[in-house]
ROBARO-807595 format. One record per residue (C-alpha): y, x, z; residue number from 1; chain. Coordinates in steps of 0.25 Angstrom, whole numbers, plus 5000, padded with zeros to 4 digits. Layout:
BEGIN
Y = Y X = X Z = Z nr = NUM kette = A
...
This chain:
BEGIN
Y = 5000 X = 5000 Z = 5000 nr = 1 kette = A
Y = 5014 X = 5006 Z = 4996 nr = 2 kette = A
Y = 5025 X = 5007 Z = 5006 nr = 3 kette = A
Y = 5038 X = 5000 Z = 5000 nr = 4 kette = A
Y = 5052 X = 5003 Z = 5007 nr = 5 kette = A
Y = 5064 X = 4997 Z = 5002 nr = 6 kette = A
Y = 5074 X = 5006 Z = 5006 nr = 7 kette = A
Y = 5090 X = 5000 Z = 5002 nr = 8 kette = A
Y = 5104 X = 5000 Z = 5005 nr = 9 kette = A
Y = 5113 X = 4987 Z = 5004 nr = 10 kette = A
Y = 5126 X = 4984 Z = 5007 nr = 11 kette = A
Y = 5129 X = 4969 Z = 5005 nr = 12 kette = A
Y = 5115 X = 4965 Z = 5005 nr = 13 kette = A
Y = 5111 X = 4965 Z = 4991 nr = 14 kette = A
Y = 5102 X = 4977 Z = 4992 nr = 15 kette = A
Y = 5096 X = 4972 Z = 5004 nr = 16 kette = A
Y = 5094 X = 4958 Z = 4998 nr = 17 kette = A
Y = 5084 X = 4965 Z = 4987 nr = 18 kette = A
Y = 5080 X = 4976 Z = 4996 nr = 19 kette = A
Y = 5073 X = 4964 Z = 5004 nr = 20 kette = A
Y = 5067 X = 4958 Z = 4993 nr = 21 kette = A
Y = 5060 X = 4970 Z = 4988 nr = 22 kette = A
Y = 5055 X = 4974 Z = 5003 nr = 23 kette = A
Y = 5050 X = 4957 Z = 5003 nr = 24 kette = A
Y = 5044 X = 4960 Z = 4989 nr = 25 kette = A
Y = 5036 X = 4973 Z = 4991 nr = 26 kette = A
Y = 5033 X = 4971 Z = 5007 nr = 27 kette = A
Y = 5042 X = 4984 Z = 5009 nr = 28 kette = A
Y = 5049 X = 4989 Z = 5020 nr = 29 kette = A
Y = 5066 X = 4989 Z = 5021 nr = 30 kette = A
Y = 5075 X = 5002 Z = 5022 nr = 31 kette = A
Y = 5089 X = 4998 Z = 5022 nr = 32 kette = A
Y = 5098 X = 5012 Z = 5022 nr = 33 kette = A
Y = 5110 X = 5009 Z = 5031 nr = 34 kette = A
Y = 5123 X = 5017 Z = 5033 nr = 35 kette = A
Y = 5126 X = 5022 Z = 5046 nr = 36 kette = A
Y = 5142 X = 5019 Z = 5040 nr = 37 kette = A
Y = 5140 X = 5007 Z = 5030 nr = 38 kette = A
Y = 5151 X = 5002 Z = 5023 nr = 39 kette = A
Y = 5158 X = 4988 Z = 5024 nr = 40 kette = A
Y = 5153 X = 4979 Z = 5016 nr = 41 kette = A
Y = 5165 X = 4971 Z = 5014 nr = 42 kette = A
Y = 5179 X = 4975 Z = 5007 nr = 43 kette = A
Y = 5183 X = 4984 Z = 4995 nr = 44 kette = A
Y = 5182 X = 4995 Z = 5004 nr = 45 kette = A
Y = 5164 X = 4995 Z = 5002 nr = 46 kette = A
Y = 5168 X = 4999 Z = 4988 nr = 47 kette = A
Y = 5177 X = 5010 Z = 4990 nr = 48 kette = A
Y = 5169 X = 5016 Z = 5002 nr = 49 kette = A
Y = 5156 X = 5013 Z = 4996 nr = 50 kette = A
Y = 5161 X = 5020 Z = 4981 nr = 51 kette = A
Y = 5165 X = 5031 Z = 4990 nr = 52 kette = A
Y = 5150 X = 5034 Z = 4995 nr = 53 kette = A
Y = 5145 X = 5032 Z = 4983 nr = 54 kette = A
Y = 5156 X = 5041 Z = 4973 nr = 55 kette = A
Y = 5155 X = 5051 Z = 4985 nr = 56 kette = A
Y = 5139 X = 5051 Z = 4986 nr = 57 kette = A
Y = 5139 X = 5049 Z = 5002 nr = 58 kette = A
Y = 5127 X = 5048 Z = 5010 nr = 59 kette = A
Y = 5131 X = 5039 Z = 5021 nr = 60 kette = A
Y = 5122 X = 5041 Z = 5034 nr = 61 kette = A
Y = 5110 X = 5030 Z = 5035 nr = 62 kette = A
Y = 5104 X = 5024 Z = 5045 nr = 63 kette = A
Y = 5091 X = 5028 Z = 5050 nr = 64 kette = A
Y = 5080 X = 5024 Z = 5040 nr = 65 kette = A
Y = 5069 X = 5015 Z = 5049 nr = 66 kette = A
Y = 5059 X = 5017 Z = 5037 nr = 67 kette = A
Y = 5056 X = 5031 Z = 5031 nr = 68 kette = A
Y = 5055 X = 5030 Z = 5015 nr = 69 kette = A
Y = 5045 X = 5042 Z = 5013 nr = 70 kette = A
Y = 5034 X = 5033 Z = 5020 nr = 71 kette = A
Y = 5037 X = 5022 Z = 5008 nr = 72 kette = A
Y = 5030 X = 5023 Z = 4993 nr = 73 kette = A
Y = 5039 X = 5015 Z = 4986 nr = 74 kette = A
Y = 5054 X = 5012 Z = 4990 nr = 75 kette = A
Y = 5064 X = 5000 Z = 4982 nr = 76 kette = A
Y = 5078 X = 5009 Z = 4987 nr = 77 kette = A
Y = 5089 X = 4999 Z = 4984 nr = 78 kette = A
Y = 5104 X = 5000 Z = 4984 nr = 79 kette = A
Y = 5117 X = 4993 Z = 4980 nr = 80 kette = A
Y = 5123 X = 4999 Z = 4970 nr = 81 kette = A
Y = 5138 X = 5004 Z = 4973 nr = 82 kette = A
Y = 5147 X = 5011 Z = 4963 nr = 83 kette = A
Y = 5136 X = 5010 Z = 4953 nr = 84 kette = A
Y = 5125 X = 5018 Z = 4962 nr = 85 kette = A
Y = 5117 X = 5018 Z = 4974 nr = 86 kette = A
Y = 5123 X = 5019 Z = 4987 nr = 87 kette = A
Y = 5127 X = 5030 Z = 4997 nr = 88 kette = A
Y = 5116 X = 5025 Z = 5008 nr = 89 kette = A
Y = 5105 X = 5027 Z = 4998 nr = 90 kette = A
Y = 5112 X = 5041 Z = 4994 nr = 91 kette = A
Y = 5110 X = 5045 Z = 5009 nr = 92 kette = A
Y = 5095 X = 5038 Z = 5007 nr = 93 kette = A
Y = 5090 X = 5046 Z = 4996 nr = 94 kette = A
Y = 5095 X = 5059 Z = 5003 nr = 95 kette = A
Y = 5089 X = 5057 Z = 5015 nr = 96 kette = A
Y = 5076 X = 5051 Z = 5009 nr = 97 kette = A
Y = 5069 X = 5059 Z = 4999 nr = 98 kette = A
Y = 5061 X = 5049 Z = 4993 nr = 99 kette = A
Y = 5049 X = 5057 Z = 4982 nr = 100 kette = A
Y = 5037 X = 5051 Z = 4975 nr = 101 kette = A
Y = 5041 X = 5036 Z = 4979 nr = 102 kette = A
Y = 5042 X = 5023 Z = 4970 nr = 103 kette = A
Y = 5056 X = 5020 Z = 4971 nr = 104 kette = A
Y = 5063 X = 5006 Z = 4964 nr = 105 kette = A
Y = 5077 X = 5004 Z = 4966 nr = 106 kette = A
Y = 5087 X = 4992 Z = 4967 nr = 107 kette = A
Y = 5100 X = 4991 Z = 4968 nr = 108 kette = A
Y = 5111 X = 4978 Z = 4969 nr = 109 kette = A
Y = 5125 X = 4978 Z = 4964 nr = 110 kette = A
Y = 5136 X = 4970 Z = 4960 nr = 111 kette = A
Y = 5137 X = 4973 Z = 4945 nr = 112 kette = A
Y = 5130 X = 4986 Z = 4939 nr = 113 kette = A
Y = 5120 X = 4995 Z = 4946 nr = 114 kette = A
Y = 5126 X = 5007 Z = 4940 nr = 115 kette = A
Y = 5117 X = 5019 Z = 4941 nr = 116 kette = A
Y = 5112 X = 5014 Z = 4954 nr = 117 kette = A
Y = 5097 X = 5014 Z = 4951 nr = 118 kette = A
Y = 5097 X = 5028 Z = 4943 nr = 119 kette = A
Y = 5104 X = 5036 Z = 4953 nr = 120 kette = A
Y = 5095 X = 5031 Z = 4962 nr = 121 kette = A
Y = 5083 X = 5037 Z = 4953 nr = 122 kette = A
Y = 5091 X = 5050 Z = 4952 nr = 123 kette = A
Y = 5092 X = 5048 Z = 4968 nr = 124 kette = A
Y = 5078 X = 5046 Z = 4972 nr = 125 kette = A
Y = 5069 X = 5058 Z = 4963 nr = 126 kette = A
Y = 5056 X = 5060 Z = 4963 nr = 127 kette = A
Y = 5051 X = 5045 Z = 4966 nr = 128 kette = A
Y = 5045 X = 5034 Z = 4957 nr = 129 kette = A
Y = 5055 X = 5022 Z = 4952 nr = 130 kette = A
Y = 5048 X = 5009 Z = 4951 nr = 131 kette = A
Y = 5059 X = 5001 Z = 4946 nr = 132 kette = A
Y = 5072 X = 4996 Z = 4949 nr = 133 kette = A
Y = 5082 X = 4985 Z = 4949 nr = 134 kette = A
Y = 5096 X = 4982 Z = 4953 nr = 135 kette = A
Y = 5103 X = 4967 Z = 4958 nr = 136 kette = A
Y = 5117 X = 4962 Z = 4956 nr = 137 kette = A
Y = 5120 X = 4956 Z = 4968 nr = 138 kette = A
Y = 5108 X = 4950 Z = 4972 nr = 139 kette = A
Y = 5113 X = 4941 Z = 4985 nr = 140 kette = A
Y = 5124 X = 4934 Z = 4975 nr = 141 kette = A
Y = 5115 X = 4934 Z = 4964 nr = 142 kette = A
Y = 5103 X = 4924 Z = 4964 nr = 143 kette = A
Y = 5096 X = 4932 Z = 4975 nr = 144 kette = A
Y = 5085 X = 4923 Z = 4975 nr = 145 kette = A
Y = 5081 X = 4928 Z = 4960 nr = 146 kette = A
Y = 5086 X = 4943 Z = 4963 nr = 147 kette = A
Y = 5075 X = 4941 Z = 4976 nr = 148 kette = A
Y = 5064 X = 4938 Z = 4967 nr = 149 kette = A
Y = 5068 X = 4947 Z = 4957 nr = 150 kette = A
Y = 5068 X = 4959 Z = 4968 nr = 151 kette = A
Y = 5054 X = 4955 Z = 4972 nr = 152 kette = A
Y = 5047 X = 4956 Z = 4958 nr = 153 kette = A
Y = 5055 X = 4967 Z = 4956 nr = 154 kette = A
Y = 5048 X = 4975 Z = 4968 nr = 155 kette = A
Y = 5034 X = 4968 Z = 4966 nr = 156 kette = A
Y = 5034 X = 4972 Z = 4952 nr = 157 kette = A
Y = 5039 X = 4987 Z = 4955 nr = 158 kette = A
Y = 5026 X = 4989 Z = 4966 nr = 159 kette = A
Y = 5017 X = 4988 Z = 4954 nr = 160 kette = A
Y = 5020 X = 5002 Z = 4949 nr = 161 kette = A
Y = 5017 X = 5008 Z = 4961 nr = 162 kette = A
């Protein structure tokens, strides 16, 4: 029996929302990556401290993980996407957590375009399997019962190929 971890960061609930329904799907486990410092989530100051993290390439400090992803086989890492890439909590993820020889499918949630999200995350995370991967506009404003099921048969669908 593989071990399945889905390991994300969110920061309105959108990542969370599909995050949950991959974990329900595959009967995986949940890492949710927290700042120690988050940002506020309301305001147009998000934007500009958030697109400063991201230009700047910071690693904020995490919380401590309650899980450890080495002991996984196959991780769904998941992100919103901000300034067109991932965000600075999964930056400080992947230096801290060097994943190798893993099966790997990412997921992403935005408000328009997932930019280069998905491939620098690839470029983050060498050495591992990609399964697959998938990105959601907004899926707690858009029809989240269908993006729910949609998450599901996505997840199922990828185990196959492990």
């Amino acid at each position: 029996m593989v071990k399945i971890l889905v390991c994300y960061y969110s920061f309105e609930g959108n990542t969370h929302f599909i995050a949950e329904h991959i974990a329900r799907a595959v009967n995986g486990e949940l890492l949710r990556l927290v700042p120690v410092k988050d940002l506020h989530s309301k305001g147009g100051a998000k934007y500009f401290w958030g697109g400063k993290q991201v230009t700047f390439r910071q690693k904020p400090a995490l919380t401590p993980y309650d899980k450890n992803p080495a002991d996984y086989d196959v991780l769904f890492v998941g992100t919103p996407v901000w300034f067109y890439t991932f965000t600075p909590a999964l930056r400080s993820f992947f230096s801290q957590v060097k994943l190798q020889g893993k099966w790997i499918a990412l997921f992403c949630a935005h408000g328009g375009s997932k930019g280069k999200t998905l491939e620098n995350m690839k470029k983050a995370l060498p050495g591992n399997q990609f399964l697959g991967q998938i990105d959601f506009m907004e899926p707690l404003s858009n029809n989240p019962e269908t993006c729910g099921k949609q998450v599901a048969d996505w997840a199922q669908g990828l185990l196959i190929k492990c």
